[in-house]
C-alpha positions in Angstrom: 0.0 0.0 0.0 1.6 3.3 -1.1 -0.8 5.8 -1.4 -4.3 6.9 0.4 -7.5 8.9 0.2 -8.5 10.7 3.3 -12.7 11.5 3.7 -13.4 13.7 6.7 -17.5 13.6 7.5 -18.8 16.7 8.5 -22.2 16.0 10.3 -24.6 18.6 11.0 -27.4 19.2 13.0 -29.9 17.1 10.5 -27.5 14.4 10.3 -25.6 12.2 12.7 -22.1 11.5 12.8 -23.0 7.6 12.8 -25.7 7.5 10.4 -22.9 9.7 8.1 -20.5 7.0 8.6 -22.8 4.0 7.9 -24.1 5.8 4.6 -20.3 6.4 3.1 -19.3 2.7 4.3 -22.3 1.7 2.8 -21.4 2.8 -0.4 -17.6 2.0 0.1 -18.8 -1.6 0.5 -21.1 -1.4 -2.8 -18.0 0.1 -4.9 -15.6 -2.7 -3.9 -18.3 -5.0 -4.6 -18.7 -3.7 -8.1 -14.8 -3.7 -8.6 -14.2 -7.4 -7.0 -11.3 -5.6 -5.1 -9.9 -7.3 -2.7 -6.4 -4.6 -2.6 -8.1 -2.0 -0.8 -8.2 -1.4 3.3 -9.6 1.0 5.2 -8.6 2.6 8.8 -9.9 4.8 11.2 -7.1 6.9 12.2 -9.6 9.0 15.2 -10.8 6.1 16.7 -10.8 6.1 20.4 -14.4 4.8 21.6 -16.2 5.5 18.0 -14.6 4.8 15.0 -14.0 8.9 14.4 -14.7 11.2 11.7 -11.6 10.0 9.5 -12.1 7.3 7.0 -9.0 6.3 5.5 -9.0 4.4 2.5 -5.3 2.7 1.8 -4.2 1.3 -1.5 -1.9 2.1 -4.9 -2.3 4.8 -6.8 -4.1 3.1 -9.8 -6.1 1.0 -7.5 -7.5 4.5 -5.7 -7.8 6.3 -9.1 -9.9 3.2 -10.5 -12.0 3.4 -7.6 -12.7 7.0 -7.7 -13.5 6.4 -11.4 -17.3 6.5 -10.7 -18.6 8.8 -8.1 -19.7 6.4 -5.6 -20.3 8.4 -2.6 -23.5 9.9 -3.9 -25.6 12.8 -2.2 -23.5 12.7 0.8 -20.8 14.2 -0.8 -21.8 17.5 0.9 -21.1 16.3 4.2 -18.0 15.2 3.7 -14.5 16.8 2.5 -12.1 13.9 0.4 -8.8 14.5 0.1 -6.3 14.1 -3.1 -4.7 11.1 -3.4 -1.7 11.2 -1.2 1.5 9.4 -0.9 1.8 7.3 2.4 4.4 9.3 4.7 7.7 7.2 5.7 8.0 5.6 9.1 4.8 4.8 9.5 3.2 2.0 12.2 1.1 -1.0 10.4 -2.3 -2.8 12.2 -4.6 -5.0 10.7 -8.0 -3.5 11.1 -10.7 -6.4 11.0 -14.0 -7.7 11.7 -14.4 -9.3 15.3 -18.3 -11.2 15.6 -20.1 -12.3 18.4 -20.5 -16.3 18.9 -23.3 -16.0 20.6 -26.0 -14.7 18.1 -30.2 -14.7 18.3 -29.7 -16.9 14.8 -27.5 -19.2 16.4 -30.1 -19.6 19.3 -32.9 -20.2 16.9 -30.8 -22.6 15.0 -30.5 -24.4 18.3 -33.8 -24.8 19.0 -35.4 -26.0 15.9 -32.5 -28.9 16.0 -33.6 -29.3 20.0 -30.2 -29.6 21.3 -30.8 -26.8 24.0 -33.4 -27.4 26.8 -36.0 -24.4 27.7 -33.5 -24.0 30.7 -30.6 -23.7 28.6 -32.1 -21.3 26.3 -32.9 -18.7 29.3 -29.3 -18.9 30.4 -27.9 -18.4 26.4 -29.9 -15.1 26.3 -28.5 -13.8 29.7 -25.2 -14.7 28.3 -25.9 -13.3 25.0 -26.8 -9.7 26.6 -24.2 -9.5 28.9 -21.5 -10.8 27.0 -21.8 -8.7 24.0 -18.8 -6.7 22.0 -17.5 -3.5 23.4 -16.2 -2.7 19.7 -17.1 -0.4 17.3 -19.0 -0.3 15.1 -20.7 0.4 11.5 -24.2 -0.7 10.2 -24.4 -1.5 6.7 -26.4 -3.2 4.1 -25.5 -6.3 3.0 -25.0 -6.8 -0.6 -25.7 -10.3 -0.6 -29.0 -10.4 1.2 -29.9 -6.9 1.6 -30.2 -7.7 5.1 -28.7 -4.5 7.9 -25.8 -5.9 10.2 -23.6 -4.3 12.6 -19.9 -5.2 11.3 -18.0 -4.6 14.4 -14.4 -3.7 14.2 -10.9 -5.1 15.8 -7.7 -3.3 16.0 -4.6 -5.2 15.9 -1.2 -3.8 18.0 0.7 -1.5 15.9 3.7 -3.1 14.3 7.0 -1.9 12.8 6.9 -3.7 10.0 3.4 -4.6 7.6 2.2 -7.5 6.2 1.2 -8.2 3.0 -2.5 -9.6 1.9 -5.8 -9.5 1.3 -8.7 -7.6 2.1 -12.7 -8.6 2.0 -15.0 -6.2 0.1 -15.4 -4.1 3.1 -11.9 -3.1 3.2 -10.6 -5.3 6.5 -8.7 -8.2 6.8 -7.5 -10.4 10.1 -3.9 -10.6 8.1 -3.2 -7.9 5.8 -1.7 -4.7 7.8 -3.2 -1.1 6.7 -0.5 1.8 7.6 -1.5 3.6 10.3 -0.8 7.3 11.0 
């Protein structure tokens, strides 16, 4: 990864910060899946306890100019201010950013039931679990382009690294392997 694209959201008051973020990743998600792209990561370089209002998109110079080919972000252009494409600045830190999932999910539980391998007992005691147990992580909500269906993708941060690793990313731009700069 050499170069990146930097896309500051600017909420105001008739639009949140979130549902800003959810819209562009949205669409982010819907332009790799339209390229097959699997060289292109994303960061969020203002994350403390929400991802932030900086989405950073990483890849090569051709592979940022072929995805800015069509203007995918649509009307919310206006809310949000996209940089140049920029060169990736020397001595840099690398993390993976990725998807972390819950194991214990409603679908799973419903799943168990119809099989009948969890008694009512059990199933009281899964839920408590389930609540209580849930991810601290942030999060986006997107649509699926599969299924259409909304999902929270919640997101992992690996330790920062000297050195990054090579590899690839899903169509939304994260990968358990593949190290994004960070900076």
């Amino acid at each position: 990864m050499t170069h990146y694209v930097d896309i500051r959201l600017m909420p105001k008051k008739e639009i949140r910060e979130n549902f800003l973020l959810n819209q562009i990743y949205t669409a982010f998600h819907k332009r790799l899946y339209d390229l097959k792209a699997n060289d292109i990561g994303v960061s969020f370089p203002e994350y403390h306890l929400k991802l932030g209002r900086l989405f950073r998109i990483h890849g090569t110079k051709e592979v940022l100019e072929k995805l800015n080919e069509k203007e995918w972000i649509g009307k919310y252009q206006q809310h949000c201010k996209i940089s140049q494409i920029e060169e990736i600045p020397k001595n840099v830190k690398y993390r993976t950013v990725s998807r972390i999932q819950q194991n214990m999910t409603e679908a799973k539980l419903r799943r168990l039931i119809k099989r009948g391998s969890i008694s009512e007992d059990e199933v009281k005691r899964y839920r408590i679990k389930m609540y209580q147990g849930g991810l601290d992580n942030p999060y986006v909500e997107l649509i699926s382009m599969s299924t259409g269906q909304l999902h929270r993708r919640f997101i992992a941060f690996g330790e920062l690294q000297d050195k990054g690793t090579y590899g690839e990313f899903d169509i939304f731009g994260l990968s358990k392997t593949a190290t994004i700069p960070w900076f």
